[in-house]
C-alpha positions as CSV (number, residue, x, y, z in Angstrom):
1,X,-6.7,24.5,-4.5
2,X,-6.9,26.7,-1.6
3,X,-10.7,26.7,-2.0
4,X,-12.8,26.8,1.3
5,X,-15.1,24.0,2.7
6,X,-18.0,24.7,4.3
7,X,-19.8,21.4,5.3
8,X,-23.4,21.3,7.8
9,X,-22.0,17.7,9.8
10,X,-20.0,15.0,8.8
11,X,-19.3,13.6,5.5
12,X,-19.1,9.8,5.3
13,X,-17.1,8.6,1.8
14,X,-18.5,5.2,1.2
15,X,-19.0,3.7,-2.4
16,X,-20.2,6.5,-4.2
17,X,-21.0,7.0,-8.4
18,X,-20.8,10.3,-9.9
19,X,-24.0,10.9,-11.9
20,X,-24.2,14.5,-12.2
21,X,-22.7,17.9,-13.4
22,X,-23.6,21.2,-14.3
23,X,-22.9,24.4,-14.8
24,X,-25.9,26.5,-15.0
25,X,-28.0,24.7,-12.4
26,X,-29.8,22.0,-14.9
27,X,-28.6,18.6,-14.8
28,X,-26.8,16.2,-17.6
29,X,-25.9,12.9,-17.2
30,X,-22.3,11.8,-17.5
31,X,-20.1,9.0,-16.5
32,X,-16.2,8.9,-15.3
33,X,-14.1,5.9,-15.2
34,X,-12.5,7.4,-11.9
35,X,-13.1,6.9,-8.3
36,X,-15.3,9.1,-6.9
37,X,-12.7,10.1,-4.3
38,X,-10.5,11.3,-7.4
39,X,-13.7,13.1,-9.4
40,X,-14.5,15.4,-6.6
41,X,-10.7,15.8,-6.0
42,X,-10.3,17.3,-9.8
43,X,-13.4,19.1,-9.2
44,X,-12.4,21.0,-6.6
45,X,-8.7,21.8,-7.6
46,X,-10.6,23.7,-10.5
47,X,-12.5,25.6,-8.2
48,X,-10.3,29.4,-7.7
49,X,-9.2,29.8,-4.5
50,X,-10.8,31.8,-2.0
51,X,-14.3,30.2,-3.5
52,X,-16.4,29.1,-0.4
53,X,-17.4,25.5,-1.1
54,X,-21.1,24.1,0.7
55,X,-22.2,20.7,0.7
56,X,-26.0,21.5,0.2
57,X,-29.2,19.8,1.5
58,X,-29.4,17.0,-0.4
59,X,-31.5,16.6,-3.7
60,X,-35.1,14.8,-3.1
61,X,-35.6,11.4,-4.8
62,X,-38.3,12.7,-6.6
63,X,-36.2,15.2,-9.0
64,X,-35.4,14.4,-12.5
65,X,-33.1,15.0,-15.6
66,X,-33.8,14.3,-19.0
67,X,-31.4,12.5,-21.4
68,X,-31.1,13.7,-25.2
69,X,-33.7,11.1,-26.4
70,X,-36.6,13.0,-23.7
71,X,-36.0,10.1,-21.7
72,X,-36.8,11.0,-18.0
73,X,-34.6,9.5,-15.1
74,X,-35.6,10.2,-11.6
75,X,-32.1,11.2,-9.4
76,X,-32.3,9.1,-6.1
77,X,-31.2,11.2,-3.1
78,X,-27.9,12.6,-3.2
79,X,-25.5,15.1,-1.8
80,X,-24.4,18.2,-3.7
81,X,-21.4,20.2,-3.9
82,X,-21.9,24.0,-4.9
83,X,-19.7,27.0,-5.3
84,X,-20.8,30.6,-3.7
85,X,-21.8,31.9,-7.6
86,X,-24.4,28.7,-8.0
87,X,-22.5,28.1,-10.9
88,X,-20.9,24.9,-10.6
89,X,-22.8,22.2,-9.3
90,X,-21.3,18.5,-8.4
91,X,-23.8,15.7,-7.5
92,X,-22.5,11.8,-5.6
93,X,-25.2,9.6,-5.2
94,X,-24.8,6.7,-3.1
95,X,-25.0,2.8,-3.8
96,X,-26.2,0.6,-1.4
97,X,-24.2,0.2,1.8
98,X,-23.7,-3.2,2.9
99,X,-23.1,-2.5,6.8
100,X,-23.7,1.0,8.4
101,X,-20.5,2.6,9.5
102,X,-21.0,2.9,13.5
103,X,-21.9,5.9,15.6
104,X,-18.8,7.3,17.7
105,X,-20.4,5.7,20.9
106,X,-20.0,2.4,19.0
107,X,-15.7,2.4,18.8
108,X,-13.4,1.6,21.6
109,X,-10.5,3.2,21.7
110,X,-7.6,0.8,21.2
111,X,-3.9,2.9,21.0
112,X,-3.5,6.2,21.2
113,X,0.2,7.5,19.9
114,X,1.3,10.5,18.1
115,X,0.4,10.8,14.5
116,X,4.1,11.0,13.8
117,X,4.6,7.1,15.3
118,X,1.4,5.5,13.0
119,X,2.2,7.1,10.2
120,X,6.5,5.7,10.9
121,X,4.9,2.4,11.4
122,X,2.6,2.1,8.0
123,X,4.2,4.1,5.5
124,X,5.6,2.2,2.4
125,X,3.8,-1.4,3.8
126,X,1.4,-0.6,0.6
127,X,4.6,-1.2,-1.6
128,X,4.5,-4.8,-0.5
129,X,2.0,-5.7,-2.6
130,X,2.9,-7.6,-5.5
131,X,2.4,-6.2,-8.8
132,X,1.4,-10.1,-10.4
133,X,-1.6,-9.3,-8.6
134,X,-1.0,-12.2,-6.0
135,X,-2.9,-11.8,-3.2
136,X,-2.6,-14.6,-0.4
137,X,-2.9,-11.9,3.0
138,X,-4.3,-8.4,1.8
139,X,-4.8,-6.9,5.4
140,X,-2.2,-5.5,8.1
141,X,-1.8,-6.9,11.4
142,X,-1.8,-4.2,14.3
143,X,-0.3,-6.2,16.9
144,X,2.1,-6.5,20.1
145,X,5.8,-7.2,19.1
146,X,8.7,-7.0,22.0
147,X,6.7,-4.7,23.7
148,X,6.1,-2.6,21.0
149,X,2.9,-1.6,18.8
150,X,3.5,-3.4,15.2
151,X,2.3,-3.8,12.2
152,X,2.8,-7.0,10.1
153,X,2.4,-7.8,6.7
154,X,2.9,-10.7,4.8
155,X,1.1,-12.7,1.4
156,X,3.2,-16.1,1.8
157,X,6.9,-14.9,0.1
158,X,7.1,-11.6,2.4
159,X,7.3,-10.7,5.9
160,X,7.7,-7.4,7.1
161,X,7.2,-6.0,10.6
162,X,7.2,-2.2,10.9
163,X,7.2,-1.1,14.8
164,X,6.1,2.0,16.0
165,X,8.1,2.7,19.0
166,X,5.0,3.2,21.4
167,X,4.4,1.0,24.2
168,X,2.0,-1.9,23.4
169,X,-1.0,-1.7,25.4
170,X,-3.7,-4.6,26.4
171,X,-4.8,-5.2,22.6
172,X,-8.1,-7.5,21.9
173,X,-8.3,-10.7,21.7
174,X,-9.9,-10.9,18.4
175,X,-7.1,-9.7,15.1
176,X,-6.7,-6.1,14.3
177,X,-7.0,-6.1,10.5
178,X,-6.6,-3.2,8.5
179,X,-6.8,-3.6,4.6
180,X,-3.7,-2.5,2.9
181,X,-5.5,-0.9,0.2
182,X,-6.5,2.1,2.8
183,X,-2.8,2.6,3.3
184,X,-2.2,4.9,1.0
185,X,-5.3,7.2,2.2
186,X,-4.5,6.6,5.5
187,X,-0.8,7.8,5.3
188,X,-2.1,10.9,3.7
189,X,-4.3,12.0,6.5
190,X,-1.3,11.0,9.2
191,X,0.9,13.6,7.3
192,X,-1.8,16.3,7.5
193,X,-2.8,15.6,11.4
194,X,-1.0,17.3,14.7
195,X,-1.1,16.1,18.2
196,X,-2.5,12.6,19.2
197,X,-4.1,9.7,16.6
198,X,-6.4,7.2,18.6
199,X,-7.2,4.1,16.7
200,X,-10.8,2.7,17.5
201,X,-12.0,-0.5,16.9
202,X,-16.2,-1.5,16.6
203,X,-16.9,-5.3,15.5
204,X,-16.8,-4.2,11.7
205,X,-14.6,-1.4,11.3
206,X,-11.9,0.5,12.1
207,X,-11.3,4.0,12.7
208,X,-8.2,6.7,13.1
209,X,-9.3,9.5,14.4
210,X,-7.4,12.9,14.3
211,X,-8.4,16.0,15.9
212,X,-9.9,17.1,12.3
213,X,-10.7,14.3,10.9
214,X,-11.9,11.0,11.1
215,X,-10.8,7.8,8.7
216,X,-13.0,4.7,8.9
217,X,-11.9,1.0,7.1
218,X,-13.8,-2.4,7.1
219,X,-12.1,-4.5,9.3
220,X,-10.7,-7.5,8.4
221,X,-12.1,-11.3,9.4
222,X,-10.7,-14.2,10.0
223,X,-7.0,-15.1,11.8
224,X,-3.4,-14.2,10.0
225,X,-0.8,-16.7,9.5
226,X,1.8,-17.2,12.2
227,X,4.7,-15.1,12.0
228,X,6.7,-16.0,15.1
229,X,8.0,-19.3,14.5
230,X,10.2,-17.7,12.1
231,X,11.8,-15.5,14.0
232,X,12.0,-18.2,17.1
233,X,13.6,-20.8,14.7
234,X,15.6,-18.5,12.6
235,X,19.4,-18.7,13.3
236,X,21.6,-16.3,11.2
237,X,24.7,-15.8,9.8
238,X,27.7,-13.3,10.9
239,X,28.4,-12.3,7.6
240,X,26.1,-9.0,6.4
241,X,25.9,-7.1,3.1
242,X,24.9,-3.3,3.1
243,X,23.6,-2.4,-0.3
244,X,22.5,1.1,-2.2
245,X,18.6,0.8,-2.3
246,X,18.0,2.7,-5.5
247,X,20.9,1.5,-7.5
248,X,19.9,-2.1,-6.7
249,X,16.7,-1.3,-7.4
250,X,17.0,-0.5,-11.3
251,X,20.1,-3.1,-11.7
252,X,17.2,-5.6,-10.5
253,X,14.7,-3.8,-13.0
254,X,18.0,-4.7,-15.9
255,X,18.7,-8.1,-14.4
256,X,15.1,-9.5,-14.9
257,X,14.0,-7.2,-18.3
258,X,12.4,-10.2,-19.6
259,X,11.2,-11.7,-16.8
260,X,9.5,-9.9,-14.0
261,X,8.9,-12.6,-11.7
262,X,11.8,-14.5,-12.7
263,X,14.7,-15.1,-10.4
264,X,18.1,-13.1,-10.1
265,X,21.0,-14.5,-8.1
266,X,22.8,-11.6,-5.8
267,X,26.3,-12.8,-6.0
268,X,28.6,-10.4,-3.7
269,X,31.9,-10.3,-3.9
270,X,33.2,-7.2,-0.8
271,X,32.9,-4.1,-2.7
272,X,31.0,-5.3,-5.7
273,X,27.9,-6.5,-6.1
274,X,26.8,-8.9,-9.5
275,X,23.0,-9.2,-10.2
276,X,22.5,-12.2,-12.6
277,X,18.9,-13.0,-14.3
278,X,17.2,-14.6,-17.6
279,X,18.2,-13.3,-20.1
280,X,16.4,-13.0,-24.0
281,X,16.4,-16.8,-25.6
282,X,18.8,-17.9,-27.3
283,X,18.2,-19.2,-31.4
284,X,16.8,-22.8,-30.9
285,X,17.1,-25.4,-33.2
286,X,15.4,-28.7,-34.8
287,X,16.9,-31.7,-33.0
288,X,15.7,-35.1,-34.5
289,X,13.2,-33.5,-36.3
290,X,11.7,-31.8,-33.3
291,X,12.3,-27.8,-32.7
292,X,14.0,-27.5,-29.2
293,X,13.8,-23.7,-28.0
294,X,17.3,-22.3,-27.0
295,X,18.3,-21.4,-23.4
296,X,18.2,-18.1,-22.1
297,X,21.1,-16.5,-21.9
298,X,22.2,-14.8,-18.4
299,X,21.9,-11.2,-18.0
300,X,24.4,-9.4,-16.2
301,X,24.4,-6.5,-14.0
302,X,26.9,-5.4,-11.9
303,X,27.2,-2.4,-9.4
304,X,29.6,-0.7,-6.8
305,X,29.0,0.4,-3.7
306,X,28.6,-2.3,-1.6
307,X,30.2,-3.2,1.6
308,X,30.3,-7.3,1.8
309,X,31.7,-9.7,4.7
310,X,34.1,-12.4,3.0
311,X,31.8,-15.4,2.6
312,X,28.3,-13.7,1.8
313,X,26.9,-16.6,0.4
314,X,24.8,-15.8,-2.6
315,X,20.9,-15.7,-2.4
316,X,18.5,-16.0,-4.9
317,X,15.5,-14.2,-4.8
318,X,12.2,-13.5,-7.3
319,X,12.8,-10.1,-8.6
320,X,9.1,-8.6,-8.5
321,X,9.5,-9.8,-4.1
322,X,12.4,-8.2,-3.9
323,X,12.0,-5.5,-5.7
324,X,8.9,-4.7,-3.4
325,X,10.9,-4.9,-1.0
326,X,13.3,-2.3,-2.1
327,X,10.3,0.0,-2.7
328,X,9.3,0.3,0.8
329,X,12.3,1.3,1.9
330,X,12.9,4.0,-0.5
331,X,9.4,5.2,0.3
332,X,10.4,5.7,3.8
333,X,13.1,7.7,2.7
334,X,16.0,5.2,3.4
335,X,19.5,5.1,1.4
336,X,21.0,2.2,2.3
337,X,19.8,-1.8,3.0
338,X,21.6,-4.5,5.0
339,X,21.2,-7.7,4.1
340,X,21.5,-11.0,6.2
341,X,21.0,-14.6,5.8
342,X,20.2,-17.7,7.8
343,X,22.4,-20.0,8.5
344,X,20.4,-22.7,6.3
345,X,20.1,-19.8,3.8
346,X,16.3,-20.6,3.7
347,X,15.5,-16.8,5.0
348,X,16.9,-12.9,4.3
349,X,16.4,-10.5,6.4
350,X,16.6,-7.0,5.0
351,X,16.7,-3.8,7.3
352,X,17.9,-0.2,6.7
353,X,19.5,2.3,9.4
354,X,17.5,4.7,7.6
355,X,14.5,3.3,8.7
356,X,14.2,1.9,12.0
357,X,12.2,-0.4,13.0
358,X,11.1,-2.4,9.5
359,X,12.4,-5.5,9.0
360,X,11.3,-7.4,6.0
361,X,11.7,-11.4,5.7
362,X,12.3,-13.4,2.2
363,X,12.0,-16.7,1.0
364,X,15.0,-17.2,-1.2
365,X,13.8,-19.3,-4.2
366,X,15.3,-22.9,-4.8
367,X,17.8,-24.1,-7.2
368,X,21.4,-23.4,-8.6
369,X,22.7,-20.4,-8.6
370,X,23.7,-19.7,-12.7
């Protein structure tokens, strides 16, 4: 909004509920089914710029409003958000804080690279989540990967490794966890940030800290699955296929129209590419007095573009995985997508030239190809 911010110390963001406006310095109750993050962001891109924004001394526990029905509410202690006219006031109060974020003394620092190189190595990983709503690994790993700082992602059907390109240094023995649903926020504040990024590490959180801004995230417990095997044991195919990322992308969206998790056999064939999927049900019939539901017919898509080695075999994949796939790479700008295969075509491997150092991993599903 272009609005100014004036703020006496630090502001922590934890789990905060809006409970508050006004515009004439006298409170009324009111409820938004939005985060807080994204109330106080409308809020403020209403404010005209040039307006000085103050976070004010917050309100005592002991004030009150009063609800149409006379009903008198004590406010518990929050902090308040006021233009330079008085005239528009925003209130968060806090909930209950299950562990304290730590003091600065509290964090070690852990890596320190360029904000540029975090934000190359974590953009688009959020796109990996699946949209079923499966969740079977919700955190990134921040780890050491031939020599490089990495981060890896995976829920079980997915692997993805995304490397940095700075110099791994002694990491901790215990995992660094970061929870994928912080990506997104995260990413943001890398874009905005200049010079150095140092990610810190306390026994419950994580924190990136800029040289404006701080961003803290619970850290995750527990160990992540083992992801090396697969590359030790994987042996792979000459034969490659480089495909067009966003022109795969909505043939797969056609392929599987009625079935979103459904699977859809790539079939290549050098320059040409066929996506085959389920299809809408055929008419069933009654058969000995029993109704038997009709096949699904195949659904067709096929697309140019492609640049195929004779004797691609074809891989069958579950279109909401791949299609996750696909979606991190076109977040990260990418145009183009090769595609390999293991020899015992139980793995693909998908990377981009466009963007260099992510590799993603799928488990092809099992059965006949239609």
């Amino acid at each position: 909004s272009g609005a100014a911010v004036s703020v006496d110390g630090d502001i922590t963001v934890a789990r905060y509920e809006i409970v508050a406006e006004s515009t004439e310095n006298t409170f009324q109750p009111f409820r938004l089914d939005v985060s807080p993050a994204a109330a106080l962001g409308r809020w403020l891109a209403k404010v005209p710029p040039g307006k000085l924004i103050t976070l004010k001394t917050p309100i005592p526990a002991a004030a009150v409003f009063t609800t149409n029905n006379g009903h008198r509410t004590p406010i518990p202690a929050a902090a308040v958000f006021t233009t330079n006219n008085g005239r528009s006031l925003l209130s968060l109060i806090s909930d209950k804080i299950e562990k304290d974020l730590p003091q600065a003394s509290d964090y070690t620092p852990i890596i320190t690279a360029p904000s540029a190189a975090f934000l190359a190595m974590l953009a688009g990983l959020d796109k990996l989540y699946k949209p079923n709503g499966e969740r079977c690994n919700d955190h990134a790993l921040i780890t050491a990967h031939a020599g490089k700082v990495t981060a890896v992602v995976t829920d079980g059907h997915i692997l993805a490794l995304s490397g940095s390109g700075v110099v791994a240094p002694d990491l901790p023995e215990r995992p660094l966890l970061l929870p994928l649903a912080a990506l997104p926020a995260l990413c943001e504040l890398l874009k905005l940030a200049q010079g150095a990024v140092v990610l810190e590490a306390s026994p419950d959180f994580l924190r990136f800290a800029t040289p404006g801004a701080q961003i803290s995230m619970t850290r995750g417990i527990g160990g992540f699955p083992d992801f090396a095997w697969i590359l030790r044991r994987a042996a792979w195919r000459p034969e490659s296929a480089m495909i067009p990322l966003t022109k795969t992308l909505e043939s797969v969206d056609l392929a599987a129209v009625d079935n979103k998790t459904g699977a859809i056999d790539f079939v290549f064939d050098r320059a040409t590419l066929t996506l085959i999927g389920e299809g809408q049900a055929m008419p069933g019939k009654y058969e000995k007095g029993q109704w038997v539901a009709g096949p699904k017919a195949p659904f067709t898509v096929s697309l140019d573009g492609v640049q195929a080695d004779e004797g691609f075999p074809t891989a069958r994949l579950r279109r909401d995985i791949v299609g996750a796939v696909l979606k991190a790479f076109i977040a990260r700008g990418a145009k183009t997508c090769t595609m390999t295969i293991t020899k015992e075509e139980k793995i693909v491997r998908l990377a981009s030239p466009d963007a260099p150092g992510l590799e993603t991993f799928i488990a092809p599903m099992k059965g006949d190809s239609k």
